[in-house]
Legacy VTK file of the C-alpha trace (Angstrom):
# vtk DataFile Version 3.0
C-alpha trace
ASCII
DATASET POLYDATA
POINTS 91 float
0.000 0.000 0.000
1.483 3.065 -1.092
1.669 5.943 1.726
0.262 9.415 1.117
2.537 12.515 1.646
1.258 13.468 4.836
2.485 9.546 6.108
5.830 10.297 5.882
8.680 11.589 8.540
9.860 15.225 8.339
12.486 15.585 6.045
12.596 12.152 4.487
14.313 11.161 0.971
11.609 10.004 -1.335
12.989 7.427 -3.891
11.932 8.517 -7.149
9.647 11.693 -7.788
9.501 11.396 -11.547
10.519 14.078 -14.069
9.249 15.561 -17.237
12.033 13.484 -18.959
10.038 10.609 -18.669
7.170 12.170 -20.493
7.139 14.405 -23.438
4.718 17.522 -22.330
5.774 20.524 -24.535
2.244 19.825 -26.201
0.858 21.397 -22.324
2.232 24.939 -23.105
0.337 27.979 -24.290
3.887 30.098 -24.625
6.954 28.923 -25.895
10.488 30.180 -25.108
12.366 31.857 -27.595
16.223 31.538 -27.452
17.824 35.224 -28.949
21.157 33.366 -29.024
23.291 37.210 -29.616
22.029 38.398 -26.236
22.917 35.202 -24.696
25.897 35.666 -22.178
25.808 31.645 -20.928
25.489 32.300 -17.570
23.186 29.579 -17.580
20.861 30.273 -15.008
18.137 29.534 -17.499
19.380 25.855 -17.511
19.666 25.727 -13.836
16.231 27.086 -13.046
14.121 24.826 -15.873
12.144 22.597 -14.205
11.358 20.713 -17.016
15.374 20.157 -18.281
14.542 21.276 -21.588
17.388 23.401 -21.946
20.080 22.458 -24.289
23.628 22.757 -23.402
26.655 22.004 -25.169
30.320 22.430 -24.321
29.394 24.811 -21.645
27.375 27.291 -23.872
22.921 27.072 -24.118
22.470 26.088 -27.859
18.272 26.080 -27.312
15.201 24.928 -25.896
13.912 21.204 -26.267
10.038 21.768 -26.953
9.213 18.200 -26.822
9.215 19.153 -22.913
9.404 22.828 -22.188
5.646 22.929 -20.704
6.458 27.324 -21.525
6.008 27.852 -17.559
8.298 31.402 -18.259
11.300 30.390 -15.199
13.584 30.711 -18.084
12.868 34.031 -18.853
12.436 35.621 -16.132
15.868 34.700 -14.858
17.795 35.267 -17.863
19.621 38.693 -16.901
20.847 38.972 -21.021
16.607 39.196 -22.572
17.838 36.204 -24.177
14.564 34.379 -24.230
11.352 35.994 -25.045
7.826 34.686 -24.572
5.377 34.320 -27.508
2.435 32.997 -28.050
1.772 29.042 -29.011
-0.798 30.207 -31.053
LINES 1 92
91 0 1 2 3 4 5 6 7 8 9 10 11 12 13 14 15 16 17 18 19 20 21 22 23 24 25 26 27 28 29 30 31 32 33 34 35 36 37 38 39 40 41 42 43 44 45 46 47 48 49 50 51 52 53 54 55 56 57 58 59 60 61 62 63 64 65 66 67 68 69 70 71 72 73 74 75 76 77 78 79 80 81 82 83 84 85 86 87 88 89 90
C-alpha cells in the first residue's frame, strides 16, 4: 500500500519523484520560449532554473530549448539577466 505525503517523517528522501524526462509535455504549453542566441551571455541560469530540463547545453554554452518538454512555464525568462529568451504565443 502506497503511503500518502502526509504519512511520511519530516524531512525524508523520497525514492523517485519522476521528471518531465520521462514524459514528453511541450504539447501542455500555451507560450513557448524563444532563445535570442546574440544576447545570450551563458550564464546559464536559465538551464539551472528549468524545471522541465529542456534546456540544451553544449560544451558549456545554451544552444536552445527542447520543446518536446518545455511545458512554456516562463522560469527561463524571467531569470535570464541577457533578454535572451522571449515569450510568444503558441498560437
Amino acid at each position: 500500500m502506497k503511503q500518502g505525503w502526509k504519512n511520511l517523517p519530516i524531512g525524508c528522501i523520497i525514492e523517485k519523484g519522476g521528471s518531465s524526462r520521462d514524459f514528453k509535455t511541450g504539447d501542455w504549453r500555451k507560450q513557448k520560449p524563444e532563445f535570442i542566441k546574440d544576447n545570450c551571455k551563458n550564464c546559464l541560469l536559465c538551464y539551472i532554473n528549468c524545471p522541465d530540463g529542456a534546456i540544451l547545453i553544449e560544451d558549456n554554452e545554451m544552444i536552445g530549448i527542447d520543446y518536446d518538454y518545455c511545458k512554456g512555464c516562463g522560469i527561463c525568462q524571467k531569470v535570464c539577466t541577457a533578454n535572451a529568451i522571449e515569450m510568444k504565443s503558441e498560437r
